[in-house]
ZAMARGU-4260 file (C-alpha; in steps of 0.2 Angstrom, whole numbers, plus 5000, padded with zeros to 4 digits):
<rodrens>
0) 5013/4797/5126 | 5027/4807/5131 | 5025/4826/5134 | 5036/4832/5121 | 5028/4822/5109
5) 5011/4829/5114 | 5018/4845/5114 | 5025/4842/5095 | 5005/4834/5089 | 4996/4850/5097
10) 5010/4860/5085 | 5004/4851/5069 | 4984/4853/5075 | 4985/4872/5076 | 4995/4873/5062
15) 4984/4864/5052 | 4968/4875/5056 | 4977/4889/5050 | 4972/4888/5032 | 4955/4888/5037
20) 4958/4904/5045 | 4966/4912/5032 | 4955/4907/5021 | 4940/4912/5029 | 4948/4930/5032
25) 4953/4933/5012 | 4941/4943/5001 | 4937/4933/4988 | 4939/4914/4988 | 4955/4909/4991
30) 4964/4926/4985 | 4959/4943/4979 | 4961/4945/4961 | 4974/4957/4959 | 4969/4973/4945
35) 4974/4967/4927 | 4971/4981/4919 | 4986/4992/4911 | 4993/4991/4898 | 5009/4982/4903
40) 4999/4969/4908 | 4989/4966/4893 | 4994/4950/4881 | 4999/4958/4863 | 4991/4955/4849
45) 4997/4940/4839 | 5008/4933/4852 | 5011/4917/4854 | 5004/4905/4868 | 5017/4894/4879
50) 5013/4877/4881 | 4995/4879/4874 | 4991/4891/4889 | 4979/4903/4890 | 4986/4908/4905
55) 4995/4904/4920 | 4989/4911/4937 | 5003/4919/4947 | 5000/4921/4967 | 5009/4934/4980
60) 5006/4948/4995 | 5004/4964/4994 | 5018/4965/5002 | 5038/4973/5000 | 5046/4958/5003
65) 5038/4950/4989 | 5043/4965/4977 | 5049/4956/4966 | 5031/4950/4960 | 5027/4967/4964
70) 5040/4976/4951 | 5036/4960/4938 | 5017/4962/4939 | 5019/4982/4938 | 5033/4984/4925
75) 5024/4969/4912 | 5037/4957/4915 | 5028/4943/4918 | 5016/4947/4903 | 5030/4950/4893
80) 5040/4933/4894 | 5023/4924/4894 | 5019/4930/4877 | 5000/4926/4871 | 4996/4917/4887
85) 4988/4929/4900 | 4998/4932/4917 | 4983/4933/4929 | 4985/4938/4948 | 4978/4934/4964
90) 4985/4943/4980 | 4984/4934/4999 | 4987/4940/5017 | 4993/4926/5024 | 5004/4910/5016
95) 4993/4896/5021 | 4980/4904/5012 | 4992/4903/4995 | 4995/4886/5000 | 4974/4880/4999
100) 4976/4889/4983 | 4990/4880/4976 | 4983/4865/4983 | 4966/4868/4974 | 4975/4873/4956
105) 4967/4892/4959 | 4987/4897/4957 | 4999/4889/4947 | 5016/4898/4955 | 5015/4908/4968
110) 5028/4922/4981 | 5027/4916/4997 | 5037/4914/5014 | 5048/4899/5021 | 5037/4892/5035
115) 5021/4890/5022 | 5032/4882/5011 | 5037/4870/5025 | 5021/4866/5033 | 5014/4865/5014
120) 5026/4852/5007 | 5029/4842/5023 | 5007/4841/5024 | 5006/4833/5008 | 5022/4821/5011
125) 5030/4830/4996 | 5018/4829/4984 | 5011/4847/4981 | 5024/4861/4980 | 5042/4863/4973
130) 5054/4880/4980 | 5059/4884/4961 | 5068/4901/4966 | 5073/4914/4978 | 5065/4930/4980
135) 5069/4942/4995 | 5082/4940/5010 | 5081/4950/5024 | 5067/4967/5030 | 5060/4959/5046
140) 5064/4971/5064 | 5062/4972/5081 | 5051/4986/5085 | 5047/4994/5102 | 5041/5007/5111
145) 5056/5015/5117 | 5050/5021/5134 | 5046/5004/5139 | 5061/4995/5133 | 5079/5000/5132
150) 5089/4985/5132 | 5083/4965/5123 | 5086/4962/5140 | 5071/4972/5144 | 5059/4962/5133
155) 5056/4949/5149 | 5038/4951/5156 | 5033/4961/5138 | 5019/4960/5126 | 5028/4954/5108
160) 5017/4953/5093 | 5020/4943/5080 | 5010/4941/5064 | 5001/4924/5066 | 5007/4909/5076
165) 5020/4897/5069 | 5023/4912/5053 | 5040/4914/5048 | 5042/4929/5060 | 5035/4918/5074
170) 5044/4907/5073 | 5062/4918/5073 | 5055/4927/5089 | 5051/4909/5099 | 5070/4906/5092
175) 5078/4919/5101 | 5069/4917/5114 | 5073/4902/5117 | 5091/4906/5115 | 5092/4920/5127
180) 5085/4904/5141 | 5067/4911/5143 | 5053/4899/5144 | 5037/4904/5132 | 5024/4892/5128
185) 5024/4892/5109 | 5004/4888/5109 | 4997/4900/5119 | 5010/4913/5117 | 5013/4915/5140
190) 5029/4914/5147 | 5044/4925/5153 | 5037/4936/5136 | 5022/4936/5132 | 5019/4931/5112
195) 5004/4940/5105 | 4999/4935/5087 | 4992/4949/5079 | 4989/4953/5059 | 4999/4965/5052
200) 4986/4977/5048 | 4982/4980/5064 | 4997/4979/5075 | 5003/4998/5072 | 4986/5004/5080
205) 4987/4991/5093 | 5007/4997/5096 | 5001/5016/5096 | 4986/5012/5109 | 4999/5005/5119
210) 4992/4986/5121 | 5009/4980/5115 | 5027/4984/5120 | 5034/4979/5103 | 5033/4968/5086
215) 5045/4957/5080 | 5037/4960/5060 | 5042/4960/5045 | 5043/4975/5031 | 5032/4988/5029
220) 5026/4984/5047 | 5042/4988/5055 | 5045/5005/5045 | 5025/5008/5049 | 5030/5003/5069
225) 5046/5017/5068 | 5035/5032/5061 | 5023/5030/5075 | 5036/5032/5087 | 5044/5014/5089
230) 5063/5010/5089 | 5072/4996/5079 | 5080/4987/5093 | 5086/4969/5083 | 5086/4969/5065
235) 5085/4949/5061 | 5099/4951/5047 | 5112/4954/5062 | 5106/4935/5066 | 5112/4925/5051
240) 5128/4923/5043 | 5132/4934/5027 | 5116/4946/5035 | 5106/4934/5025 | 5092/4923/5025
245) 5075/4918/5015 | 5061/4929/5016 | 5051/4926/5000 | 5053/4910/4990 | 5046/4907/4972
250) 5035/4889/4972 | 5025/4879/4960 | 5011/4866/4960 | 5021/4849/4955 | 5009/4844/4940
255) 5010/4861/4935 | 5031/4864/4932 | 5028/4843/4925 | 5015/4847/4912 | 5020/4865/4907
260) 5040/4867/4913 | 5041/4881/4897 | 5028/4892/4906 | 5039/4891/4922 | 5053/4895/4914
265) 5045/4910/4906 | 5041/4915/4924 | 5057/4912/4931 | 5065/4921/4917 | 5053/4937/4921
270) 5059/4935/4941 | 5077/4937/4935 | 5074/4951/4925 | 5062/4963/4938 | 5078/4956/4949
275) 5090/4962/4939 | 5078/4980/4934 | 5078/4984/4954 | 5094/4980/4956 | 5099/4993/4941
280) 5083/5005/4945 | 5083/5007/4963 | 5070/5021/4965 | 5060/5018/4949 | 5059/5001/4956
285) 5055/5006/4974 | 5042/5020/4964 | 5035/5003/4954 | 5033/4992/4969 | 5022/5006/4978
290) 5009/5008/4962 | 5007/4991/4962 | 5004/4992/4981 | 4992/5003/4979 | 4981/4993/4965
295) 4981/4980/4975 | 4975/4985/4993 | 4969/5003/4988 | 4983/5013/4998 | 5002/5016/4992
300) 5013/5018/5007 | 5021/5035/5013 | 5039/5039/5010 | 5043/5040/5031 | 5039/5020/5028
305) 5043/5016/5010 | 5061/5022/5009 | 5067/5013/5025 | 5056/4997/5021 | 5064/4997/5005
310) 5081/5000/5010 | 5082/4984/5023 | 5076/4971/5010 | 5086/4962/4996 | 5082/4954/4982
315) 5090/4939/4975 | 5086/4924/4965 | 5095/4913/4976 | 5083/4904/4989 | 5098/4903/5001
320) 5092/4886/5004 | 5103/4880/5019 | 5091/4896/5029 | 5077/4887/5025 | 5085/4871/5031
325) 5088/4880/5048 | 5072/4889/5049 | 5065/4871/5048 | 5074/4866/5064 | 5068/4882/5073
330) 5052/4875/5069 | 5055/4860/5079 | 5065/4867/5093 | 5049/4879/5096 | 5040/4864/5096
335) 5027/4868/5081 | 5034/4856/5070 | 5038/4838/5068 | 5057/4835/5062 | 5055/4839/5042
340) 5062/4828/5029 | 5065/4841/5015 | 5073/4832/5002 | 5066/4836/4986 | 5055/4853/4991
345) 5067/4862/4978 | 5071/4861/4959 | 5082/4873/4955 | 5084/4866/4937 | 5075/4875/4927
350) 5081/4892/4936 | 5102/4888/4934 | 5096/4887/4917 | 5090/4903/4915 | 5105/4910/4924
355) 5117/4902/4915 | 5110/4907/4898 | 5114/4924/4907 | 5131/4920/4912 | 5126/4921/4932
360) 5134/4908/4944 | 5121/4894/4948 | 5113/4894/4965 | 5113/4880/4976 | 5099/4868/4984
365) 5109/4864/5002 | 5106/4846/4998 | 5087/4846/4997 | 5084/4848/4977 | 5076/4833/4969
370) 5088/4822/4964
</rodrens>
């Protein structure tokens, strides 16, 4: 067998362990059940069900970038354009994680990032998972420790971290690397920069005791990275074209938008408006976000993290599907991936619907919508 196609099958083995992993490292099954409690989230009295649901189960992380599930799940949106059926929650450190519990129909939509979404629908030869929407662009940074590295050109013979191997972040950093002409084994993480992939919860402590030089991480790690004394040396936007690219994507089990497309459409309705209310509430929304943080993993974030985090992230309900298209080739160069066909992983009908009735421009599929 040829190297590089050796290389190419050891990507796909370690990615395909990783929901194993993941899912052996959530709380509770395959997600946390996320505090339904408040009144905004409560089903009124006498509303009607949608598609003779008693509920849909909606999945995301903890997370900024995927504040828009956030804000919705705060603020009632989701419970609101849902009507009698119940908006129930499950929360997820890690995307193939939300992937095993899509697969298994313990969600029925879900926030998640652009690699997962790959690796998910190319897995099941495109039968699991449709991108129905766009959530977030942008909030991921290169941190580092200032006194260790001045320059990007400095980064050679570093320690890196990246959140988990083959991640969306990972897969940006082996990019650039790659581009500057270093050499980094994408599996083990050892070359001219050393790759360490660390979770996101522990990577600030592991920066502060000085075991690693710098992050590339997305939002609130970043802003967490800069209060404890790091420096934003690349911020990813200042990569793509327009400063933009997918962070956080909206998917859905296939059976599920073909059995209950109303219900979909009642959630994308409910993105579009907590879209539209951040975009028009800034700080409340940023305020929102933060409490629904805090419900979910027990601790709001501090302002010297917050405000900045928030800052660097848009929201959009455009997928900005031609980024995820060259994400995808990323992949490949890196060598974690097999060249992806991606026609058909979106479906961006029922969302140019929604927008329409709202007199909003339709957003596009880069050639990869179901046709």
């Amino acid at each position: 067998m040829p190297a590089h196609r050796t290389t190419l099958r050891r990507g796909l083995t370690a990615l395909a362990t990783l929901p194993l992993l993941a899912l052996a490292a959530t709380a509770c099954g395959y997600g946390s059940e996320s505090d339904d409690s408040s009144e905004n989230q409560k089903v009124a009295d006498g509303a009607k069900k949608i598609d003779g649901l008693d509920s849909v189960k909606i999945g995301y992380f903890p997370n900024l970038t995927h504040g828009t599930a956030l804000v919705g799940v705060e603020q009632g949106f989701f419970q609101k354009a849902l009507g009698g059926t119940k908006a129930s929650y499950a929360t997820f450190n890690a995307g193939p994680s939300e992937i095993e519990a899509l697969n298994g129909k313990s969600i029925d939509i879900g926030w998640i990032g652009p690699s997962p979404a790959i690796n998910g629908y190319t897995k099941s030869q495109g039968k699991n998972l449709r991108i129905i929407g766009g959530s977030a662009s942008g909030g991921v940074k290169l941190v580092v420790d200032p006194k260790k590295i001045k320059t990007l050109d400095d980064l050679k013979g570093k320690k890196i971290a990246t959140p988990q191997l083959g991640n969306t972040q990972d897969v940006a950093f082996l990019n650039w690397i790659a581009e500057k002409g270093w050499k980094v084994d994408a599996q083990s993480g050892k070359g001219d920069v050393t790759v360490v992939r660390s979770d996101n919860k522990v990577t600030p402590d592991a920066f502060k005791g000085g075991s690693l030089d710098g992050a590339w991480v997305p939002e609130p790690t970043a802003s967490k990275l800069v209060s404890d004394g790091g420096k934003v040396l690349l911020d990813e936007a200042d990569l793509w074209p327009n400063k933009k690219f997918v962070i956080t994507n909206i998917i859905v089990r296939q059976g599920f938008l073909k059995e209950h497309p109303k219900a979909v459409e009642a959630v994308l309705k409910a993105a579009v408006d907590a879209n539209e209310w951040i975009g028009k509430n800034p700080d409340k929304a940023k305020a929102s976000a933060n409490k629904q943080l805090e419900a979910d993993s027990g601790k709001a974030l501090p302002p010297e993290v917050l405000d900045p985090a928030w800052q660097s992230i848009q929201f959009t309900n455009d997928p900005l599907a031609a980024t995820l298209d060259t994400e995808a080739d990323h992949a490949v160069k890196a060598g974690l991936l097999e060249k992806p066909n991606l026609k058909g992983i979106y479906d961006l009908s029922t969302l140019n619907k929604v927008l329409k009735e709202r007199g909003g421009k339709s957003v596009d599929d880069a050639g990869l919508g179901v046709r």
